[in-house]
C-alpha positions as CSV (number, residue, x, y, z in Angstrom):
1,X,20.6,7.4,10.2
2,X,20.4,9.8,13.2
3,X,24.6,10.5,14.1
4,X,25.4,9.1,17.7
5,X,27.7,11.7,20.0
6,X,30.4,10.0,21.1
7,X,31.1,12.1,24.0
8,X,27.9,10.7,25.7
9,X,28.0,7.0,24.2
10,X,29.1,5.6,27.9
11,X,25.8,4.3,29.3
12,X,23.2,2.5,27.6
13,X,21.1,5.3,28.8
14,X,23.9,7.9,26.7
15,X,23.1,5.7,23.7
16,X,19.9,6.0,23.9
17,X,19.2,9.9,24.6
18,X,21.6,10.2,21.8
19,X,19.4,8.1,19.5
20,X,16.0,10.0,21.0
21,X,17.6,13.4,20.6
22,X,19.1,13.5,17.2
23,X,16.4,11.4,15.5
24,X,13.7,13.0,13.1
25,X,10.9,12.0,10.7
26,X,12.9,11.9,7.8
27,X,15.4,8.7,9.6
28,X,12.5,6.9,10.3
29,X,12.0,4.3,7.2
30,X,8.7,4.3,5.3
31,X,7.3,0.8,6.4
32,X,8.4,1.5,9.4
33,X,6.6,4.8,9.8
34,X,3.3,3.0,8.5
35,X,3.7,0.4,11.3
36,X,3.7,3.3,14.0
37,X,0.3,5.1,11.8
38,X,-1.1,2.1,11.9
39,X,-0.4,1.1,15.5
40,X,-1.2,4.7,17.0
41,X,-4.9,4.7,15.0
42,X,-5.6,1.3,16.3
43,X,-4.8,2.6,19.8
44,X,-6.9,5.9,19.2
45,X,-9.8,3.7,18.9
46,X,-9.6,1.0,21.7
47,X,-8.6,4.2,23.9
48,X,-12.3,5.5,23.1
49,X,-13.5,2.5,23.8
50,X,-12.0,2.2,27.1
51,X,-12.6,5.5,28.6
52,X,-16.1,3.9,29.0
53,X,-14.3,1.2,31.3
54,X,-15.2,1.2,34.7
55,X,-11.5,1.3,35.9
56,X,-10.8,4.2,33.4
57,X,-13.9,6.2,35.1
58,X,-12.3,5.4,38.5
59,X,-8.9,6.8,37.6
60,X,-10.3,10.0,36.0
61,X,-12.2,10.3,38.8
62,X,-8.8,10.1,41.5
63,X,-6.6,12.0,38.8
64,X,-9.1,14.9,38.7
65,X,-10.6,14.0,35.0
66,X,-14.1,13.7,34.7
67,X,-15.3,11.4,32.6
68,X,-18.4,11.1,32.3
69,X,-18.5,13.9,29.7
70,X,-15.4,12.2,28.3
71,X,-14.5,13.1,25.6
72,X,-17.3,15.0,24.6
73,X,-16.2,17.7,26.9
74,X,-15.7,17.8,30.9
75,X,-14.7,19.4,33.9
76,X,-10.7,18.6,34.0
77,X,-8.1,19.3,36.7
78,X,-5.3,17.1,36.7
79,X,-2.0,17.1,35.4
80,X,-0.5,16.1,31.7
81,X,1.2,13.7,34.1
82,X,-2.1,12.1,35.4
83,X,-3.9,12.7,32.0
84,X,-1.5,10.3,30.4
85,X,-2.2,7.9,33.3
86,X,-5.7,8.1,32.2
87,X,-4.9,7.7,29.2
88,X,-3.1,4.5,29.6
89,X,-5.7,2.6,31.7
90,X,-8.2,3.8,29.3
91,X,-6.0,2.3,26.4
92,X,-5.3,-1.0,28.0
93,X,-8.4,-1.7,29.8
94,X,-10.3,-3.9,27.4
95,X,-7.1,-5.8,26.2
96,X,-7.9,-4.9,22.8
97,X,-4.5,-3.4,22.3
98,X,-1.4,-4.2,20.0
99,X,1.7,-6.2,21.3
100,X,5.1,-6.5,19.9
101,X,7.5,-9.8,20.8
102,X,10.5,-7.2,20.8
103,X,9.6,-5.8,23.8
104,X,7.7,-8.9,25.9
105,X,4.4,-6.4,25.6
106,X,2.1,-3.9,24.5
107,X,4.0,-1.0,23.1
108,X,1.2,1.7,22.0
109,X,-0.5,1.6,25.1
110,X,2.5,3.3,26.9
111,X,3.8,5.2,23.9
112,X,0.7,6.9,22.9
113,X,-1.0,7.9,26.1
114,X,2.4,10.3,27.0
115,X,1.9,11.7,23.1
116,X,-1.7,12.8,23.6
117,X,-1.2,14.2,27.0
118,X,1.2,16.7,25.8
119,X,-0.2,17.7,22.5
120,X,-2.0,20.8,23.5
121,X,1.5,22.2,25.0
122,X,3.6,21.7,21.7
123,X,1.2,21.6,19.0
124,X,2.7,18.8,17.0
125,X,2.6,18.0,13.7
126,X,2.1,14.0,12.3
127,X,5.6,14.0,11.6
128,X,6.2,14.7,15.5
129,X,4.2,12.1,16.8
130,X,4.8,9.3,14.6
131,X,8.7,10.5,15.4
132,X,8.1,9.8,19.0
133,X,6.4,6.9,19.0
134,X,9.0,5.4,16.7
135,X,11.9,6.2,18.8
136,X,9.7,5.2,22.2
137,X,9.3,2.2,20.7
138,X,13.0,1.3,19.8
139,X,14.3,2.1,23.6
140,X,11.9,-0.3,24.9
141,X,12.9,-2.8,23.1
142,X,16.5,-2.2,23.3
143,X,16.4,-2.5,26.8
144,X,14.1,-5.7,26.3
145,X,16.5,-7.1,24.1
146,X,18.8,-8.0,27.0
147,X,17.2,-10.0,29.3
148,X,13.7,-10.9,27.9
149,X,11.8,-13.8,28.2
150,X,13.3,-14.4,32.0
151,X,11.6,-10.8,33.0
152,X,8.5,-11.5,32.4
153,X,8.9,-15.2,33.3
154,X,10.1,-14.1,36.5
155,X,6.3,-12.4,37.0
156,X,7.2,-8.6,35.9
157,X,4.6,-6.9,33.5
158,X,6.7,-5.8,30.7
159,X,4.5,-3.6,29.6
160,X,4.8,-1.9,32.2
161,X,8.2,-2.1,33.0
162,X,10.1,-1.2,29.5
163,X,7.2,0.9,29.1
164,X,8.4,3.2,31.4
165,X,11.3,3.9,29.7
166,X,9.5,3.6,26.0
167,X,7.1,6.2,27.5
168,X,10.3,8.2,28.7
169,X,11.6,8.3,25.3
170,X,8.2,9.4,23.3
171,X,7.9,11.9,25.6
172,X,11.2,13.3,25.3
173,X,11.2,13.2,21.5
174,X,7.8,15.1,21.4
175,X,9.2,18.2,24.0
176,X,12.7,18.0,22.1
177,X,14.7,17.9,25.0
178,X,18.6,17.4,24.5
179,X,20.8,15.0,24.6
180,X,22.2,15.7,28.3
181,X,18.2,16.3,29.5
182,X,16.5,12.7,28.0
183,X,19.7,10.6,29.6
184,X,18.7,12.1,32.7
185,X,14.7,11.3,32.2
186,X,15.3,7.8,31.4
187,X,17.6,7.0,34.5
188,X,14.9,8.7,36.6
189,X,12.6,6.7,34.9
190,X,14.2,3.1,35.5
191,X,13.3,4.0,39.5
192,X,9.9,4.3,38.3
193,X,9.3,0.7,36.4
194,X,6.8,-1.7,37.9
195,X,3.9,-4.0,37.3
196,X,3.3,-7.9,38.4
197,X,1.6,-10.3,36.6
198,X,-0.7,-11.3,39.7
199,X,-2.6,-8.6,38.9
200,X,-3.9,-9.9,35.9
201,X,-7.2,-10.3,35.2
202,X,-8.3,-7.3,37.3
203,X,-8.1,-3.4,37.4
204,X,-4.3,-2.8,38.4
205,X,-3.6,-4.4,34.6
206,X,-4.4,-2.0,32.3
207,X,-3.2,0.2,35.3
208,X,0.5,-0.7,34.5
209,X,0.1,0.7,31.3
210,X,-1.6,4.2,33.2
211,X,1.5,4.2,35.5
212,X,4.3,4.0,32.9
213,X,2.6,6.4,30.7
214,X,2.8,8.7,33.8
215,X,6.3,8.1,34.9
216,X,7.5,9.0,31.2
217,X,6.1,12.4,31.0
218,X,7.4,13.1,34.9
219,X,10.2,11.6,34.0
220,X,10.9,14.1,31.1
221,X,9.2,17.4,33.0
222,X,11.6,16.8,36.0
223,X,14.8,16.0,34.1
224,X,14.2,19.8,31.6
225,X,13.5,21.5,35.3
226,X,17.0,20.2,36.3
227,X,16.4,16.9,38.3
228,X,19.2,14.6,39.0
229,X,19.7,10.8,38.8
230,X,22.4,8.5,39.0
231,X,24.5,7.8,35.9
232,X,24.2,4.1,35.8
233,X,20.7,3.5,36.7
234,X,20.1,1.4,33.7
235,X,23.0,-1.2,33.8
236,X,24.7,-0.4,37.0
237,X,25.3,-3.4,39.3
238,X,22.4,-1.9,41.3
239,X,20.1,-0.8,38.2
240,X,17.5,-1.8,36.0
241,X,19.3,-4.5,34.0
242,X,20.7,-6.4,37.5
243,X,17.7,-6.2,39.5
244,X,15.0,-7.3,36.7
245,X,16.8,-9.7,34.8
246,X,16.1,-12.8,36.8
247,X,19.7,-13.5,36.8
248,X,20.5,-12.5,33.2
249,X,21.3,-8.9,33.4
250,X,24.5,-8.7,35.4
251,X,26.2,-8.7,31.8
252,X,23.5,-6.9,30.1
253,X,24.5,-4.8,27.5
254,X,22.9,-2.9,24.4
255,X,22.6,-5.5,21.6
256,X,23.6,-2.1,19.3
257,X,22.8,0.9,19.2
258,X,19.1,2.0,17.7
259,X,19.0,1.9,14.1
260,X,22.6,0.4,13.6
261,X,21.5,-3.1,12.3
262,X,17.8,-1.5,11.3
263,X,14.6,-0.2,12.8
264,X,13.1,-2.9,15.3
265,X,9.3,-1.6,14.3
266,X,10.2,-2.6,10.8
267,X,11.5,-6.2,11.3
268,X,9.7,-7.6,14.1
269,X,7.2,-4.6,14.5
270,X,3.9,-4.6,16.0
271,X,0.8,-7.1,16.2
272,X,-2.4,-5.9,16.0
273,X,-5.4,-7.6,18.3
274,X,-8.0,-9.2,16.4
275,X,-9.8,-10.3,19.3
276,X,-10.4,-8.4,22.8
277,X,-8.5,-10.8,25.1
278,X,-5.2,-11.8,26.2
279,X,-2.9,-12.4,23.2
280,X,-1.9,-15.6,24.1
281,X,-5.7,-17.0,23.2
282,X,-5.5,-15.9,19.8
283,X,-3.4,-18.3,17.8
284,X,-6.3,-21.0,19.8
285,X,-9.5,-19.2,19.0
286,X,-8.9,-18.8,15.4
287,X,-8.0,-22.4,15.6
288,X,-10.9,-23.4,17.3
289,X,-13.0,-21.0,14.4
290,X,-11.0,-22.7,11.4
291,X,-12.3,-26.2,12.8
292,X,-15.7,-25.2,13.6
293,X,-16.5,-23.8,10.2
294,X,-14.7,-26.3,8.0
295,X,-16.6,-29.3,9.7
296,X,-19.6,-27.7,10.6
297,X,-19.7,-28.2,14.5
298,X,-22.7,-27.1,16.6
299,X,-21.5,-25.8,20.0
300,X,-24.3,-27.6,21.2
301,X,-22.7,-31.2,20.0
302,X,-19.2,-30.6,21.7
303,X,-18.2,-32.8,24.0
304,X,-14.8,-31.8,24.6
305,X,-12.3,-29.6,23.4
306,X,-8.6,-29.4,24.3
307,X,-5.9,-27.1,24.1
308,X,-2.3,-26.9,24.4
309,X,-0.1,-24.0,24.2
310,X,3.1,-22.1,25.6
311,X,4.4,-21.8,29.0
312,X,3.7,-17.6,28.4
313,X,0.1,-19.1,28.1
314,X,0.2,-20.7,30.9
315,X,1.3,-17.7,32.7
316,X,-1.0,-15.7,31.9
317,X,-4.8,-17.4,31.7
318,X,-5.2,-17.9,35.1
319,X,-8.6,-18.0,35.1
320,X,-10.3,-21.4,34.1
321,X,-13.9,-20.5,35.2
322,X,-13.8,-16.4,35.3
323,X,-16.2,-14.7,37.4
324,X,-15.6,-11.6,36.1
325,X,-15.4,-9.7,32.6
326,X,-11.6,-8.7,33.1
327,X,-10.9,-12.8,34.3
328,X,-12.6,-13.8,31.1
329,X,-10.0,-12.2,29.1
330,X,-7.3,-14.1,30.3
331,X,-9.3,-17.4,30.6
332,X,-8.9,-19.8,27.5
333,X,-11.6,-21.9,28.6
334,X,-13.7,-18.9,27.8
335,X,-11.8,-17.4,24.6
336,X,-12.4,-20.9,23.4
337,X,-15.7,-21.5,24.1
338,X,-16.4,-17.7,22.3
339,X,-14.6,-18.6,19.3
340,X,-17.0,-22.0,19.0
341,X,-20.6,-19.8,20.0
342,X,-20.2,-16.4,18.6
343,X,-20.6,-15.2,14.7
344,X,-17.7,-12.7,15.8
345,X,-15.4,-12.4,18.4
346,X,-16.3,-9.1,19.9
347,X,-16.3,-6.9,23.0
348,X,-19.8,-8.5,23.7
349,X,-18.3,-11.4,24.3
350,X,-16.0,-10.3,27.0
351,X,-19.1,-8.3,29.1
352,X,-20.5,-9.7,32.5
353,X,-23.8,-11.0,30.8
354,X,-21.2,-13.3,28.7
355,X,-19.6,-14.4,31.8
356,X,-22.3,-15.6,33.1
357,X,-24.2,-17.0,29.9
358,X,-25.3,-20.1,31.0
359,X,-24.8,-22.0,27.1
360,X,-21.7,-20.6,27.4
361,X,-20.3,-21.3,30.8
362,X,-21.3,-24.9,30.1
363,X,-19.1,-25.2,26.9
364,X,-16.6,-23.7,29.1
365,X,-16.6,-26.2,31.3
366,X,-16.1,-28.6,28.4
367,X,-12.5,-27.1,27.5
368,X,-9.4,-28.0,29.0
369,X,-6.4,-26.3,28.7
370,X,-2.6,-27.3,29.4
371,X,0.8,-26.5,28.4
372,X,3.3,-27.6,25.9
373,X,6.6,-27.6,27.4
374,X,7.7,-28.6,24.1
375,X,7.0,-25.0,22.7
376,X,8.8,-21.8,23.7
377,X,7.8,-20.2,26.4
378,X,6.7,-17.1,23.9
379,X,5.7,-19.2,21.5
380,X,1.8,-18.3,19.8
381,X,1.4,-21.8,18.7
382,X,-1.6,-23.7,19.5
383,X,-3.4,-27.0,19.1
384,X,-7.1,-27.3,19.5
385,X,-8.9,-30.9,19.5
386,X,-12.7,-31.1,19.3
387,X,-15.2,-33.8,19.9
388,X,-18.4,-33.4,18.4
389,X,-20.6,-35.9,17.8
390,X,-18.6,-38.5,17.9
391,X,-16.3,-37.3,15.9
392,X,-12.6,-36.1,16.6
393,X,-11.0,-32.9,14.7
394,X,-7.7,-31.4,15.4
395,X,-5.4,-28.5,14.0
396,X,-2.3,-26.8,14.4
397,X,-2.1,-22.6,14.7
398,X,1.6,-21.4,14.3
399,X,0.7,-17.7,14.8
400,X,-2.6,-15.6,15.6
401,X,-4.2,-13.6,12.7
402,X,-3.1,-9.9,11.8
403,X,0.6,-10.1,12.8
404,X,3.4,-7.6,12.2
405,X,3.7,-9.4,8.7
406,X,0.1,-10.3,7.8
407,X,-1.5,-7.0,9.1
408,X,-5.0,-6.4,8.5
409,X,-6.5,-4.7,5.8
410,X,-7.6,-0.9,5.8
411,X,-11.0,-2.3,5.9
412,X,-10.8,-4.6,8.8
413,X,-8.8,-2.1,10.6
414,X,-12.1,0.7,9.9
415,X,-14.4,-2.2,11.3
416,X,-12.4,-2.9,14.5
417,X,-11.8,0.9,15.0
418,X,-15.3,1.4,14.7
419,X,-16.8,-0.8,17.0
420,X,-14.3,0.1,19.6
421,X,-14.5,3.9,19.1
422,X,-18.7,3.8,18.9
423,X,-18.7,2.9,22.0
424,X,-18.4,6.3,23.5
425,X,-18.7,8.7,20.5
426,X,-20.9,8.9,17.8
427,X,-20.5,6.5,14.7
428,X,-19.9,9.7,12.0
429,X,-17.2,10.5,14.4
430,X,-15.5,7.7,14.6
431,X,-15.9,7.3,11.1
432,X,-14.4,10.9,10.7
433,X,-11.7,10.0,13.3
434,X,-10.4,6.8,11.6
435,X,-10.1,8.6,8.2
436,X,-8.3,11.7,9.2
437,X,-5.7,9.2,11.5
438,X,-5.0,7.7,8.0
439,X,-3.2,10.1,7.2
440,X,-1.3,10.8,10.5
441,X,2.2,9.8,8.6
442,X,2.2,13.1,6.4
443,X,4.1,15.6,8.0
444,X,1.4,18.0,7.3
445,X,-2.0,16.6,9.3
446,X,-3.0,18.9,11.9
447,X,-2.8,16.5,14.6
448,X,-5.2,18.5,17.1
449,X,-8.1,18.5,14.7
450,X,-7.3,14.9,14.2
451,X,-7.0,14.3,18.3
452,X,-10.1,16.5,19.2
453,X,-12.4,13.2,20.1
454,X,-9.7,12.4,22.6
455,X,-9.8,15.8,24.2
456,X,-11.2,16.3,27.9
């Protein structure tokens, strides 16, 4: 366990560049270094896969990255600052990403983006980057801990928000700044935090994720030139606690110390997508699957399906009868009426022809969808009901497929990576890509061979 310096255990933000400074490879356990391998090679992929995004071409374009040659090779001239905002949207924008519970959102799409954009200026090793996304991934959740579910209930992105600070942290950890300089980045970086949840279903999203990935590594480049912040920007009466907690955080405090009562990424850990939409349509369209392929039901013979679900649900799928690709991933109308057409639930199924797929818009029109103010507002649980035929079938889903503790298997992880990263590089390279980011937990892998794909 890294030591904590008591001469700088104060703040929360003390704590915490204690924790980020002092840790190394060898204090991170072993299932809890798989977790972070797993989660960053997952992420490598649906990044690929989303630098062919529209919105991902839009910010290279405005941040000075073209790509069109992407990654094969083009013309760059932005910042590591703005490369890791590319990278972020990029990661994000097919909502194909991983999601933890400990931090209200998606952890590696923030963590990640700050790693790759510095790698050509420190040259790290596996053992570095698995290092920083580790301990990026424990501050965001410490300062989660504190007043989640009510900040993202109250309509703030979480993602975005701890994410700034997460991305603050990995950032830090990979330029091996001291104690003194990553307290400094992190209260600059609790200014930057932002994101509503209006903007789901659109662009600004996976944006979120572009800007915290950003405001970590400026965070960390203007703290090691000497900028200043305020001491208490974290749980001041006037800092990030207060003002985001929606009315929890005025006694905000560290739950402990990272590490003290064990690694966060080891005992609620990370949750890898199965399905390119919103999270909370998971637990319903694997449902929804289960039923259709244990009674045989023909889309064509359903005449109505409903769906109940959490609050966080309700939040989120605002988008009943989506007009766009981006609305149909947080529409569980559509998810549903996917999970009941397709032989698998893939990107396809979230492109503007599906949107508009007349079969399928009308067995979207045939799902309802409503909240179950009996569950928890985080709750995955779902219930789907079918009619078919004139018959009635109903289940229960506690929790989506390919959780922190039911991950999937090597082999479903190669096929998901695949058809994301084949999207804009060749299949033998994503094949080569996937097998050489197996290994990213030795301390030995030479990480720039294994990043070169992801290189402008």
């Amino acid at each position: 366990m890294p030591s904590q310096s008591p001469a700088r255990a104060e703040t929360p933000a003390a704590t915490l560049a204690a924790f980020v400074a002092d840790t190394d490879f060898d204090d991170i356990p072993p299932d809890a270094r798989e977790t972070a391998a797993r989660a960053i090679t997952d992420t490598v992929g649906v990044t690929l896969a989303g630098l062919g995004h529209e919105s991902a071409s839009i910010a290279g374009g405005v941040t000075g990255f073209d790509t069109d040659g992407f990654p094969a090779g083009g013309e760059t001239g932005g910042s590591r600052a703005e490369l890791a905002l590319l990278y972020g949207t990029a990661a994000h924008a097919l909502d194909y990403d991983d999601l933890s519970w400990a931090m209200d959102g998606h952890p590696s799409v923030v963590l990640l983006p700050p790693i790759l954009a510095l790698a050509d200026s420190t040259d790290p090793s596996g053992a570095d980057v698995v290092t920083a996304y580790a301990v990026g991934f424990e501050v965001a959740c410490a300062l989660a801990e504190p007043i989640s579910p009510e900040h993202y209930e109250a309509g703030w992105h979480a993602t975005s928000t701890f994410g700034a600070l997460g991305a603050t942290a990995a950032a830090a950890s990979l330029l091996d700044l001291d104690e003194g300089t990553v307290e400094t980045a992190l209260n600059v970086a609790a200014s930057t935090a932002s994101g509503v949840k209006e903007n789901f279903g659109s662009m600004t999203k996976p944006l979120h994720a572009g800007l915290a990935a950003r405001s970590g590594v400026t965070a960390v480049l203007l703290a090691r030139e000497g900028f200043t912040a305020g001491a208490n920007a974290i749980d001041g009466e006037k800092g990030f606690w207060s003002l985001y907690g929606a009315g929890t955080g005025d006694d905000a405090a560290l739950a402990a110390p990272p590490t003290t009562e064990g690694w966060t990424l080891s005992e609620r850990g990370i949750h890898i997508k199965k399905y390119p939409a919103c999270y909370f349509t998971h637990s319903a369209i694997a449902a929804a699957r289960d039923l259709a392929a244990d009674h045989g039901v023909d889309p064509d013979e359903v005449e109505s399906v409903r769906v109940t679900a959490a609050g966080g649900a309700g939040d989120a799928l605002a988008y009943p009868d989506p007009d766009t690709a981006l609305e149909s991933k947080f529409s569980m109308q559509h998810a549903v009426a996917v999970a009941l057409t397709a032989d698998r639930v893939s990107l396809d199924w979230f492109a503007p022809d599906a949107v508009d797929d007349p079969s399928l818009v009308a067995l979207r029109d045939r799902v309802t969808f409503a909240v179950d103010d009996s569950l928890h507002y985080d709750s995955h649980a779902s219930t789907v009901r079918i009619e078919a035929d004139g018959d009635t079938y109903e289940t229960v889903r506690e929790h989506p497929p390919w959780t922190h503790d039911h991950p999937p298997s090597a082999d479903e992880l190669e096929a998901k990576f695949l058809e994301a990263a084949s999207r804009t590089v060749p299949e033998d390279t994503a094949r080569e890509t996937f097998a050489a980011l197996r290994t990213l937990a030795d301390p030995d892998t030479d990480v720039a061979a294994l990043l070169a794909p992801l290189r402008p």
